[in-house]
C-alpha positions as CSV (number, residue, x, y, z in Angstrom):
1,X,0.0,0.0,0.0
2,X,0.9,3.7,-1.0
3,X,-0.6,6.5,1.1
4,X,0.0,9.8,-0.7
5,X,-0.2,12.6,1.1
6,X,-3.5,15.4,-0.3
7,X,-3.4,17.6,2.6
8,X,-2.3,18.3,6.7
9,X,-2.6,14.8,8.0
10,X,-4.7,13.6,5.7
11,X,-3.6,10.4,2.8
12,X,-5.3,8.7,0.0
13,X,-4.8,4.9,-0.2
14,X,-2.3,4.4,-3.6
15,X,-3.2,1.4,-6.1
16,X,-1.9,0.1,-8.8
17,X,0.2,2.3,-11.0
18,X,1.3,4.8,-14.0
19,X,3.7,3.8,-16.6
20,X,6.5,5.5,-15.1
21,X,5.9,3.4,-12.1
22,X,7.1,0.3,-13.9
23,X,10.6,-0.6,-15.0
24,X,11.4,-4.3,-16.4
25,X,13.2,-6.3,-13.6
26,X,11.4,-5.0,-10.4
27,X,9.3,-7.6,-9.1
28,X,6.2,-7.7,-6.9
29,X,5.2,-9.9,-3.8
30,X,1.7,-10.0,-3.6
31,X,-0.1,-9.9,-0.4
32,X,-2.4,-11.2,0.6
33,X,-2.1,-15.1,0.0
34,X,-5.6,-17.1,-0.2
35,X,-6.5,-20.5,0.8
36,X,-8.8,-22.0,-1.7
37,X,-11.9,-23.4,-0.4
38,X,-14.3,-26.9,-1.7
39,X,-16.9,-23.8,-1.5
40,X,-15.2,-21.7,-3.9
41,X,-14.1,-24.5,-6.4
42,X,-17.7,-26.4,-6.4
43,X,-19.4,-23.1,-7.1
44,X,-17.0,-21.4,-9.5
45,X,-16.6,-24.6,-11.6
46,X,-20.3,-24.9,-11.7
47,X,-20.7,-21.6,-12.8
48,X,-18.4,-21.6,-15.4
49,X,-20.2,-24.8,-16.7
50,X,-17.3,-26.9,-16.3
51,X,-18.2,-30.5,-15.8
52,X,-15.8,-32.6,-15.3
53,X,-16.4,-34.6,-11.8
54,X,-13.2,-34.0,-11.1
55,X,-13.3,-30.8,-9.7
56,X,-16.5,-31.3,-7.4
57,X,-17.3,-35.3,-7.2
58,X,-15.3,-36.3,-4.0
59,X,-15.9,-40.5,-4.7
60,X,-14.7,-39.8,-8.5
61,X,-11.5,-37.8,-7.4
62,X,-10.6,-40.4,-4.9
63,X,-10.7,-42.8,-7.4
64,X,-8.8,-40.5,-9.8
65,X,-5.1,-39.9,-10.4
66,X,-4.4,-37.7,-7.6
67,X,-6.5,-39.4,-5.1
68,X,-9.0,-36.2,-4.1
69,X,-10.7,-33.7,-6.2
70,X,-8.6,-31.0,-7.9
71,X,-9.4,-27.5,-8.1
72,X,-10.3,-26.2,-11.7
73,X,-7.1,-24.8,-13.3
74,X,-9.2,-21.6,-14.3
75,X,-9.8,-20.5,-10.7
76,X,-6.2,-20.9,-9.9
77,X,-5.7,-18.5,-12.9
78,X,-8.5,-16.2,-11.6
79,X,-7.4,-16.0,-7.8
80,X,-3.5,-15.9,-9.0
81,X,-4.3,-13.0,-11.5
82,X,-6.8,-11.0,-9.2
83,X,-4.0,-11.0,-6.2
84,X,-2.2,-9.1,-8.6
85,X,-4.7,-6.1,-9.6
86,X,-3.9,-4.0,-6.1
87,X,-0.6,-3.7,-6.7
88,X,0.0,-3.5,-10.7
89,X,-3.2,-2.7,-12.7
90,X,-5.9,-1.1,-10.2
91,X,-5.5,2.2,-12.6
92,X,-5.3,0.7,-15.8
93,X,-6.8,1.6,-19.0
94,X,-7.6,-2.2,-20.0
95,X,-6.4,-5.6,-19.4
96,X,-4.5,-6.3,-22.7
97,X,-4.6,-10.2,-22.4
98,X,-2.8,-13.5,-20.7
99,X,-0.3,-14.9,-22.3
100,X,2.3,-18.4,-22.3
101,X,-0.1,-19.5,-18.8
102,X,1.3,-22.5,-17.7
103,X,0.3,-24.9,-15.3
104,X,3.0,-26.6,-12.9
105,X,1.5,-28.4,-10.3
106,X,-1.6,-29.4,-9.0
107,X,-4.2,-27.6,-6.5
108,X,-6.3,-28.7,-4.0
109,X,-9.0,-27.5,-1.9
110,X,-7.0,-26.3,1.2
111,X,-3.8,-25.2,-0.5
112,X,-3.0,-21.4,0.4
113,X,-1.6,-19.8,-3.0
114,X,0.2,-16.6,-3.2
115,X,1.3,-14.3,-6.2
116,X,4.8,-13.0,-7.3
117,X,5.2,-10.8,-10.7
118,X,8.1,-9.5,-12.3
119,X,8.0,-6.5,-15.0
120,X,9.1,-8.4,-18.3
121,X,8.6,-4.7,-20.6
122,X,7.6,-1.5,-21.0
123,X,6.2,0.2,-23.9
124,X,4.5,3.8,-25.3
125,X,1.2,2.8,-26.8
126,X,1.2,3.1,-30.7
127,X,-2.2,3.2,-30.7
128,X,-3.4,5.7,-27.5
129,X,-0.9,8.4,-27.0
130,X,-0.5,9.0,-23.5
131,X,-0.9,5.3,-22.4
132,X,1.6,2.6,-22.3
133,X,1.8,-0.9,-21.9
134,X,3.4,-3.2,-19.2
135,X,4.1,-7.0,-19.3
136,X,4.3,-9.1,-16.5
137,X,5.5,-12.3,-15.6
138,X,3.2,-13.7,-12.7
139,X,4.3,-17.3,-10.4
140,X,1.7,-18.4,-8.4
141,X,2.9,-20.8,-5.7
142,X,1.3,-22.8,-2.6
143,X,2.6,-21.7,1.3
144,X,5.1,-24.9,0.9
145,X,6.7,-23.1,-2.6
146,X,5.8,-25.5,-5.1
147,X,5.0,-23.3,-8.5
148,X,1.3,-23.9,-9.8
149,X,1.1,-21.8,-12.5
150,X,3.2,-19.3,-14.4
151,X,1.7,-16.5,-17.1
152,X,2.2,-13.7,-19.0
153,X,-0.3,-10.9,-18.3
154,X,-0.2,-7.3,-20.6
155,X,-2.1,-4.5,-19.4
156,X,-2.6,-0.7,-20.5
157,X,-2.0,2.4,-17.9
158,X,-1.7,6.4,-18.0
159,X,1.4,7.8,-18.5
160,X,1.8,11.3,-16.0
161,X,4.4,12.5,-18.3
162,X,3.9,13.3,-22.3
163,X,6.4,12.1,-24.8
């Protein structure tokens, strides 16, 4: 959290950030983490019509590969991603897209994740002068460190300076 000051003891609670905020290399710790729940993977893979019994039949995932139910790969992508919008893109413009998302390890309800990005680039917009673009690099990993995914995320902010 940023608090900038706007007057005599008085702050406004910074988030996100403007281009000249961002400069490939620096990397982000996320905070906080978020233990996934059977709540939140039943309902969110039910309501994104996914319906393989894997993610929310207990007697199929026990008798699956893994022993127990898995949580669907696209909340871990959610939850992984959203920990990051405080910190990077709170201000930005638009979400520009995901990118080489790869998933590492398996999750399961109960596992705690938490996020880490690093700034891969920095670019002027070609397209909307006084915008520019920032790619990340995003690891999400359980409390023990085992990596469970790994993606590229490109996003559009306001530059504060022209040129």
């Amino acid at each position: 959290m940023t608090l900038r000051r706007v007057g005599d003891n008085e702050y406004v609670e910074e988030h996100g950030g403007d281009y000249e905020d961002f400069e490939p290399g620096m990397v982000v710790r996320h905070w906080p983490g978020r233990t996934i729940t059977e709540t939140d993977n039943t309902w969110l893979t039910l309501l994104t019509m996914n319906q393989h019994p894997l993610h929310f039949d207990r007697a199929y995932g026990e008798s699956a590969e893994y022993g127990r139910v898995l949580v669907n790969s696209g909340i871990t992508l959610c939850l992984v991603g959203g920990m990051t919008v405080q910190a990077l893109s709170a201000r930005a413009v638009a979400n520009l897209g995901w990118d080489k998302v790869r998933l590492k390890d398996p999750v399961f309800v109960g596992d705690t994740l938490y996020a880490t990005s690093r700034v891969l680039a920095k670019r002027r917009s070609r397209s909307r002068p006084g915008n520019g673009i920032i790619t990340v690099e995003t690891t999400g990993t359980k409390s023990t460190g085992e990596a469970v995914i790994v993606f590229e995320r490109s996003f559009m902010v306001r530059c504060r300076e022209d040129g």
